[in-house]
C-alpha positions in Angstrom: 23.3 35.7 51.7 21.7 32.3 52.5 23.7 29.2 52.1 21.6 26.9 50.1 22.5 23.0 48.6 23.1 24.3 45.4 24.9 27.2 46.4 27.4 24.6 48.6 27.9 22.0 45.6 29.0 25.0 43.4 31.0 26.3 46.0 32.7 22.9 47.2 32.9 22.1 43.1 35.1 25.3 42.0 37.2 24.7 45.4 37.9 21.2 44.1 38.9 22.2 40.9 41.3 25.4 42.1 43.3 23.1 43.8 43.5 20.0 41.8 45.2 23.3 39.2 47.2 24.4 41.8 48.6 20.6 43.3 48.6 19.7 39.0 51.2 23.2 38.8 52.9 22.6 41.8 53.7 18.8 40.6 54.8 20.1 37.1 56.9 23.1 38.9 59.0 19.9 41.4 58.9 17.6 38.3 60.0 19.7 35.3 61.3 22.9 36.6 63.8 20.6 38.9 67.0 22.8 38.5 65.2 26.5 38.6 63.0 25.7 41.7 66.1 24.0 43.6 68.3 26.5 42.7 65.9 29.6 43.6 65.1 28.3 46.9 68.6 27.3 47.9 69.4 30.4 47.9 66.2 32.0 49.4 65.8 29.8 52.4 69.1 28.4 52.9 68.3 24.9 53.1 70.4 21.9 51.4 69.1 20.9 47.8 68.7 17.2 49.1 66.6 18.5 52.2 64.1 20.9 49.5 63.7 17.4 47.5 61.9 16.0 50.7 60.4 19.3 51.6 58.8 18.9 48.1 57.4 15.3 48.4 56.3 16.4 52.3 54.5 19.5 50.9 52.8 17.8 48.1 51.5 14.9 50.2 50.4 17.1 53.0 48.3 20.0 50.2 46.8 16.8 48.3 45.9 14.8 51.8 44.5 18.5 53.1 42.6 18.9 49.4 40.8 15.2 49.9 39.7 15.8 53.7 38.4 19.5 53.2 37.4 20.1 49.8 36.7 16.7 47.6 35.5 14.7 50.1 32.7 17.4 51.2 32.0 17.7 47.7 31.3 14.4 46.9 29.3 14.1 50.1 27.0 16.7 48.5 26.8 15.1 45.6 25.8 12.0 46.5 23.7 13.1 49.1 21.7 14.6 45.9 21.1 11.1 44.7 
């Protein structure tokens, strides 16, 4: 299989869109699922409910910082190397 431009954009542009769903479910799982998420991993991993609240924030910033380096940035790239 060769890797062509076109093939790259598609690639780089369903990769952006995956995660922007998954950091968009994520958010919506923190934000209005509060109790249930807090609760479940309390008791799975042990850990404090004020120490999951940062673990949360820490998580979120780290998947959307890792999302703009690796896939949206690349993307755009592409894109605007197309003119």
């Amino acid at each position: 299989m060769e890797l062509n431009y076109d093939f790259l954009v598609s690639l780089f542009g369903w990769m952006s869109v995956i995660n922007l769903v998954c950091l968009l479910l994520f958010t919506l799982f923190v934000t209005l699922l509060k109790p249930v998420t807090l609760t479940i991993h309390t008791k799975l991993l042990g850990i404090k409910e004020e120490q999951l609240e940062l673990l949360y924030i820490k998580v979120l910033a780290y998947y959307k910082l890792t999302a703009i380096v690796f896939v949206f940035s690349p993307y755009l790239a592409l894109k605007a190397m197309a003119g």
